[in-house]
RODO-2510 file (C-alpha; in nm, 4 decimals, decimal comma):
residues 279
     n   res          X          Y          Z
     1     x     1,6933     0,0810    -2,1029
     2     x     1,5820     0,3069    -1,8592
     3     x     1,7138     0,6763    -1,8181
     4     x     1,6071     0,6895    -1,4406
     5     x     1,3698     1,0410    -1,5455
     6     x     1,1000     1,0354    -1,2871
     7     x     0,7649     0,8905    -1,4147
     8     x     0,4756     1,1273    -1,4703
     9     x     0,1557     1,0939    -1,6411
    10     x    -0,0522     1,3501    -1,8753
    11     x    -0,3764     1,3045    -2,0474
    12     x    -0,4031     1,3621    -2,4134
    13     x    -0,7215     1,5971    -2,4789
    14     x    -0,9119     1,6196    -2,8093
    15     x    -0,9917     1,9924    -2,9135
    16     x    -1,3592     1,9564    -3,0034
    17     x    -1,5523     2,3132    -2,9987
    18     x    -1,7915     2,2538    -2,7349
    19     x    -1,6894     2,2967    -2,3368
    20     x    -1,6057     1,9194    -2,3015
    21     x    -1,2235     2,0355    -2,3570
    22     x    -1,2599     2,2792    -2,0516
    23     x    -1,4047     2,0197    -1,8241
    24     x    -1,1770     1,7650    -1,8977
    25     x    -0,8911     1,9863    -1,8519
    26     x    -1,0367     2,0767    -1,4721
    27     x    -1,0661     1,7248    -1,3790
    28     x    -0,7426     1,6350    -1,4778
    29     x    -0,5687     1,9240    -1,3174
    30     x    -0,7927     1,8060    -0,9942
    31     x    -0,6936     1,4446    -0,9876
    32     x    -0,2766     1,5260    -0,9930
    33     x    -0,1905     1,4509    -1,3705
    34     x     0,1150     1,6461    -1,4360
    35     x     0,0379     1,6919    -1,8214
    36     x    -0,2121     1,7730    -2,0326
    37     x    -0,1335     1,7693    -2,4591
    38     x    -0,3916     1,8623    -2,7368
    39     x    -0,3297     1,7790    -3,0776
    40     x    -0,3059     2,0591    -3,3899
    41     x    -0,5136     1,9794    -3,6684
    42     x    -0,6458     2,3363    -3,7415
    43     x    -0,7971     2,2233    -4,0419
    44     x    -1,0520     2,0051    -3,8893
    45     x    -1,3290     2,1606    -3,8931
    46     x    -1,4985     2,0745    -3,5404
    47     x    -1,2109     2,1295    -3,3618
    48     x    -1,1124     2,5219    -3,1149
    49     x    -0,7613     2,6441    -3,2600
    50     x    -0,5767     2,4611    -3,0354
    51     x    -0,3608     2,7897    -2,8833
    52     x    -0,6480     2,9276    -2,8119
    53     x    -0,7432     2,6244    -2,6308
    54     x    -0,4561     2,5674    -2,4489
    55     x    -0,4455     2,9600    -2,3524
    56     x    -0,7824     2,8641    -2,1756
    57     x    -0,6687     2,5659    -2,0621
    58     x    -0,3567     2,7461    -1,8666
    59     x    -0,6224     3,0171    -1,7574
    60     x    -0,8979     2,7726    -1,5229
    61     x    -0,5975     2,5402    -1,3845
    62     x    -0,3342     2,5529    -1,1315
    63     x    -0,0657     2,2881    -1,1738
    64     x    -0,0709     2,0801    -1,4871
    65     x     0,1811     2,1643    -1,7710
    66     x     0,0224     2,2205    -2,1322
    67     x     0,1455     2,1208    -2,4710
    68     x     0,0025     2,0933    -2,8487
    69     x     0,1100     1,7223    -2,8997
    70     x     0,2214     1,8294    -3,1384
    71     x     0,1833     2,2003    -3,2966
    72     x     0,1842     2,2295    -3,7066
    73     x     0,4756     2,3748    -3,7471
    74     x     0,3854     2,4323    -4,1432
    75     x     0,0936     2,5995    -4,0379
    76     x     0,2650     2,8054    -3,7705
    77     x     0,5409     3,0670    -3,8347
    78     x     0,8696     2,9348    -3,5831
    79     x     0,8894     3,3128    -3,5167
    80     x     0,5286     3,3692    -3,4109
    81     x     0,4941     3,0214    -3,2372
    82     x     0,7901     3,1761    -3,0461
    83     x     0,6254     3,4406    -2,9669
    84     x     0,2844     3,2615    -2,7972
    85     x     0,4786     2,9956    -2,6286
    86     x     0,7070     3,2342    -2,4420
    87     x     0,3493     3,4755    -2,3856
    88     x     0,1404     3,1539    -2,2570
    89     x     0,4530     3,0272    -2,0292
    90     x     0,4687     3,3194    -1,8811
    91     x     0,0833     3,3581    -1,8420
    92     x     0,0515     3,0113    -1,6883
    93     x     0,4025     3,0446    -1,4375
    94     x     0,5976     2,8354    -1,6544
    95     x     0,3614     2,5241    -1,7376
    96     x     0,4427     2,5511    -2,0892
    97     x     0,6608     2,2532    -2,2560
    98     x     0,6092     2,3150    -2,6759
    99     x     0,5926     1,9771    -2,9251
   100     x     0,6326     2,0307    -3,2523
   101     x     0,5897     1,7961    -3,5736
   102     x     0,7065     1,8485    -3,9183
   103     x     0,3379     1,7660    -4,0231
   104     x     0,1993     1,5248    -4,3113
   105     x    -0,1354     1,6344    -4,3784
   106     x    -0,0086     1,8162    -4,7372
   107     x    -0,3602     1,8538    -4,9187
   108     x    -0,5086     1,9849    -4,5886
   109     x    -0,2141     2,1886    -4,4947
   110     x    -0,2858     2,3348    -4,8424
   111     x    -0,6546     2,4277    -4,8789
   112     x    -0,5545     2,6466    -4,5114
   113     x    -0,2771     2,8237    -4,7703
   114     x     0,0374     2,6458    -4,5922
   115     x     0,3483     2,5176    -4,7955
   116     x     0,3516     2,1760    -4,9443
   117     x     0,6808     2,0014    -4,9225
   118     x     0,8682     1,6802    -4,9320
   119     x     0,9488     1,4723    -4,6415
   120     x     1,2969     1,6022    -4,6403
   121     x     1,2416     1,9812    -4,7001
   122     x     0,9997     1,8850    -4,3967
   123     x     1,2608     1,7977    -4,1463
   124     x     1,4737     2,0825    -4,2812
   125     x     1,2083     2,3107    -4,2014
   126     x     1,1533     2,1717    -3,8597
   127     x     1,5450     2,2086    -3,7920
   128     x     1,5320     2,5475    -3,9084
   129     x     1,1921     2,6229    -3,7029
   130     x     1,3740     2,5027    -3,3876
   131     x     1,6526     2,7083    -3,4276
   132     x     1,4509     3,0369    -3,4933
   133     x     1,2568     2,9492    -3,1486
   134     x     1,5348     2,9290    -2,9308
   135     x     1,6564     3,2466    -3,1166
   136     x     1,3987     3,4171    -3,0148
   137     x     1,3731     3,2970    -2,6687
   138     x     1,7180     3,4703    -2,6137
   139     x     1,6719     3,7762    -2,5177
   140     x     1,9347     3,8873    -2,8018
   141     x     1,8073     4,2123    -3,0640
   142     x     1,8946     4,2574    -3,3870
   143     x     1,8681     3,8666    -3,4843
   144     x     1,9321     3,7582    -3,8056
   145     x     1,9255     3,4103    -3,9396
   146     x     1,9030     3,2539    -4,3221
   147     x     1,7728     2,9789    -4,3814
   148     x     1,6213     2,8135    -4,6680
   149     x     1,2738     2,8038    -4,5078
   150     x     1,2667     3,0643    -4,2357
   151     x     1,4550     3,3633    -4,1436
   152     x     1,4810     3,6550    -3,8969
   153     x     1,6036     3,9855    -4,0402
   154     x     1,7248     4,2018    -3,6816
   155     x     1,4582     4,0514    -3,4765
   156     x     1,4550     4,1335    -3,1315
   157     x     1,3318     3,8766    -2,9112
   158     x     1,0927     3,8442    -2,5681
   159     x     0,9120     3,8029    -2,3908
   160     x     1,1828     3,5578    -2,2402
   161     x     1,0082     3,2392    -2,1410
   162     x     0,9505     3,2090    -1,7412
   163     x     1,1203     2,8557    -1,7736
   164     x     1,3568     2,6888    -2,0081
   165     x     1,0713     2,5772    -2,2311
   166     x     1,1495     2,2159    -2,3574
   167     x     1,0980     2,1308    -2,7184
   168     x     0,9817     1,7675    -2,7788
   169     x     0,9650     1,6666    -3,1226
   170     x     0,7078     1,4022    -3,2787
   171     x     0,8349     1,1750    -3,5083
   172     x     0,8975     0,7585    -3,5755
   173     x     1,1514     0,7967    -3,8813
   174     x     1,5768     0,8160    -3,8473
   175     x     1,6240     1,1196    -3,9903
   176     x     1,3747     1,2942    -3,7558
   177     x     1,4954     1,0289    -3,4531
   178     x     1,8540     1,1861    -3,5162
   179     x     1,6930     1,5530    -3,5006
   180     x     1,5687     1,4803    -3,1983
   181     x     1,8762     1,3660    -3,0611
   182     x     2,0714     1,6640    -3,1746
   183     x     1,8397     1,8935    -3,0878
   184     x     1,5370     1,8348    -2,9287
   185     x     1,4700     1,7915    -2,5319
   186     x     1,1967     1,5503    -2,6031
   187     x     1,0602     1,3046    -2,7872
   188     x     0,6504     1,2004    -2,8778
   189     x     0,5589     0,9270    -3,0295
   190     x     0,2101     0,7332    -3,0283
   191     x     0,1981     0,3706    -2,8950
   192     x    -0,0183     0,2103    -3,1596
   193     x     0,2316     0,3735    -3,4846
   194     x     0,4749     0,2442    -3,2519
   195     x     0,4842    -0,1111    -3,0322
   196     x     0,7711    -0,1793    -2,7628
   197     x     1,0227    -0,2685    -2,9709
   198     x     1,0144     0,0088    -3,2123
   199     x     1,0503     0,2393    -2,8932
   200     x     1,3619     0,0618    -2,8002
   201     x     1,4738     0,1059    -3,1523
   202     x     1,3645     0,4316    -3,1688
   203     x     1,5659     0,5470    -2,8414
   204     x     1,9025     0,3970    -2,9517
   205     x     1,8750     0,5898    -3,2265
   206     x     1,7947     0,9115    -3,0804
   207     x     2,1052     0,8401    -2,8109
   208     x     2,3194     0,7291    -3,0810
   209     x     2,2993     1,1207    -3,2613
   210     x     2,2590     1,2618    -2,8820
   211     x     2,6433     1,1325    -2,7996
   212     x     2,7826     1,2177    -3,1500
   213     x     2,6894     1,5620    -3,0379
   214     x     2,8107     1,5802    -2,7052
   215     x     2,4627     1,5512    -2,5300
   216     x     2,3747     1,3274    -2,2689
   217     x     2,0833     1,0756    -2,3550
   218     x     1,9255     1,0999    -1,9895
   219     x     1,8235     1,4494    -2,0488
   220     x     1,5742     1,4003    -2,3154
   221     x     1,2131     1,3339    -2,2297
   222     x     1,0794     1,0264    -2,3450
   223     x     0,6921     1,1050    -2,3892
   224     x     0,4419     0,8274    -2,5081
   225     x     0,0895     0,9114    -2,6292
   226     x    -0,0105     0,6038    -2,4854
   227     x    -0,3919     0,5286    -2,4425
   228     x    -0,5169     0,2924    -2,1544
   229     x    -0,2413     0,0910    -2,0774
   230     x    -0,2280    -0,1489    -1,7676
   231     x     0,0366    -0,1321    -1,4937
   232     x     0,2059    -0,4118    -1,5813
   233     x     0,2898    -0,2436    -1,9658
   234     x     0,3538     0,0868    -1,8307
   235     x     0,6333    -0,0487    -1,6170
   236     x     0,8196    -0,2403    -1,8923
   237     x     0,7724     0,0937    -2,0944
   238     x     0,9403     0,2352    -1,8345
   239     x     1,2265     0,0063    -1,7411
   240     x     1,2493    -0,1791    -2,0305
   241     x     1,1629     0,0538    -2,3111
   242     x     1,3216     0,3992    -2,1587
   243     x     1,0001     0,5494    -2,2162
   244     x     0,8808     0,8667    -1,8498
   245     x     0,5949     1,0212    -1,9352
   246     x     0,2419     0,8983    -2,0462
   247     x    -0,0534     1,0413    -2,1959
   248     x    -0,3974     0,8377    -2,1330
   249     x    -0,7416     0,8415    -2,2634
   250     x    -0,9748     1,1559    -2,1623
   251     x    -1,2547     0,9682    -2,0361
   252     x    -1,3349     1,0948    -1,7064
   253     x    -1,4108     0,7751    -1,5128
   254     x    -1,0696     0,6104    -1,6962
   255     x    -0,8810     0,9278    -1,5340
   256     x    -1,0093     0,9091    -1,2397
   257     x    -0,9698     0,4898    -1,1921
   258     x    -0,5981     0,5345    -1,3623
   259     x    -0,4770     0,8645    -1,1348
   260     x    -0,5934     0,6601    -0,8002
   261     x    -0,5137     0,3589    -0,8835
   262     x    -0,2984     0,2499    -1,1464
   263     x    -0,0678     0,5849    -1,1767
   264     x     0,0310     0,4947    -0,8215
   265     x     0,1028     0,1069    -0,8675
   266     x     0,3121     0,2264    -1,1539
   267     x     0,5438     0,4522    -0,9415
   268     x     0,5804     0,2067    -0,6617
   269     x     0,6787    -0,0857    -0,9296
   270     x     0,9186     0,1333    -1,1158
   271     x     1,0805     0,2704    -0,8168
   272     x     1,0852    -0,1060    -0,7164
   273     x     1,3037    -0,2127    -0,9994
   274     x     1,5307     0,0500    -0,9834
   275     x     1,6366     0,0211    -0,6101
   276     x     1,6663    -0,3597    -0,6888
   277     x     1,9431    -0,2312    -0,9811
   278     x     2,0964    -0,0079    -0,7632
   279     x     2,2082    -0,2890    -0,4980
***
């Protein structure tokens, strides 16, 4: 299973409120990584906002692509988050790709005054979210849309985004593996709450829902919050497991030993196998 997407690498940042965030972000956008995600937890208490962060993020780099991996969406009004990710895409030349999750954290979601709901008025809600986004990433006025979470009452939209701004959707279970394949252009899951053969499983079933609506498979990003893994693994994920993009640890001297040295072997192996396939 491999969808032939070229293979790219990120590093997955932790949002603590210090400057470490910053500096980690600057090395990575030194040594080539193409991606950079921070997680959205805005109820922990030692951790930036992580808009902010990526805002400032965008601001003191020059190539990498930012995304919350994966924003809160209960926490974070679809017509607002709109609103930032179309102002920071623009502000950053179009390095803005926005993940979303339909969260899980109820009692903490709850003491920051968010909705509690049930894992299936949380999917709903995601739905709903994503359709409100791309609403308002239009360019349309007067908007209106109903929905049994969200709604838009003669909105006009814009900024419009400076790219098509993908939307990559965490999530391991079918319902949410079908949303993805329906309507997402990505998905993020976390190796660790996922092993190799739960990604395979977890692909067919997002291809399965992207064919019974007339979508083709290859287009949606496979993106795997993956750790350290070796070479050898991150090929198989590749070619094996249809997996393309991978976030690694933060630590500096494990980004720098992975971007010159493993990242590389990784390419040349992949590209390897699928020349071999295509004699």
């Amino acid at each position: 299973m491999d969808y032939g997407q070229p293979v790219r690498f990120g590093v997955f940042i932790t949002p603590l409120a210090t400057e470490q965030p910053l500096e980690l972000a600057k090395i990575a956008d030194e040594l080539g990584f193409d991606l950079l995600g921070v997680q959205d937890h805005p109820y922990q208490r030692r951790f930036y906002d992580t808009w902010t962060l990526l805002t400032a993020i965008a601001m003191r780099t020059e190539r990498i692509t930012v995304f919350p991996d994966v924003a809160n969406v209960p926490l974070r009004p679809p017509a607002m988050l709109a609103k930032a990710a179309a102002t920071l895409d623009i502000l950053s030349g179009g390095r803005l790709e926005l993940g979303l999750g339909a969260s899980g954290f109820w009692d903490a979601i709850k003491a920051y005054g968010g909705p509690v709901r049930t894992p299936g008025e949380s999917v709903s809600a995601l739905e709903e979210a994503i359709q409100v986004i791309r609403l308002l990433w239009s360019g349309q006025h007067g908007i209106r849309f109903v929905g049994k979470f969200y709604s838009l009452a003669g909105a006009h939209s814009g900024p419009v985004p400076a790219h098509p701004i993908g939307i990559w959707l965490g999530g391991y279970k079918p319902r949410m593996l079908s949303v993805i394949g329906r309507l997402a252009d990505g998905w993020v899951p976390s190796y660790g709450y996922l092993k190799a053969p739960d990604l395979l499983e977890g692909n067919r079933r997002i291809d399965e829902a992207a064919v019974a609506a007339g979508r083709d498979p290859r287009t949606i990003r496979r993106v795997l919050n993956a750790g350290y893994l070796d070479a050898e693994t991150l090929v198989s994920l590749v070619v094996d497991h249809g997996m393309d993009t991978f976030l690694v640890s933060e630590d500096p001297d494990e980004m720098r030993t992975f971007a010159t040295e493993v990242a590389p072997r990784v390419r040349e192996q992949v590209e390897a196998h699928r020349s071999r396939r295509a004699d």
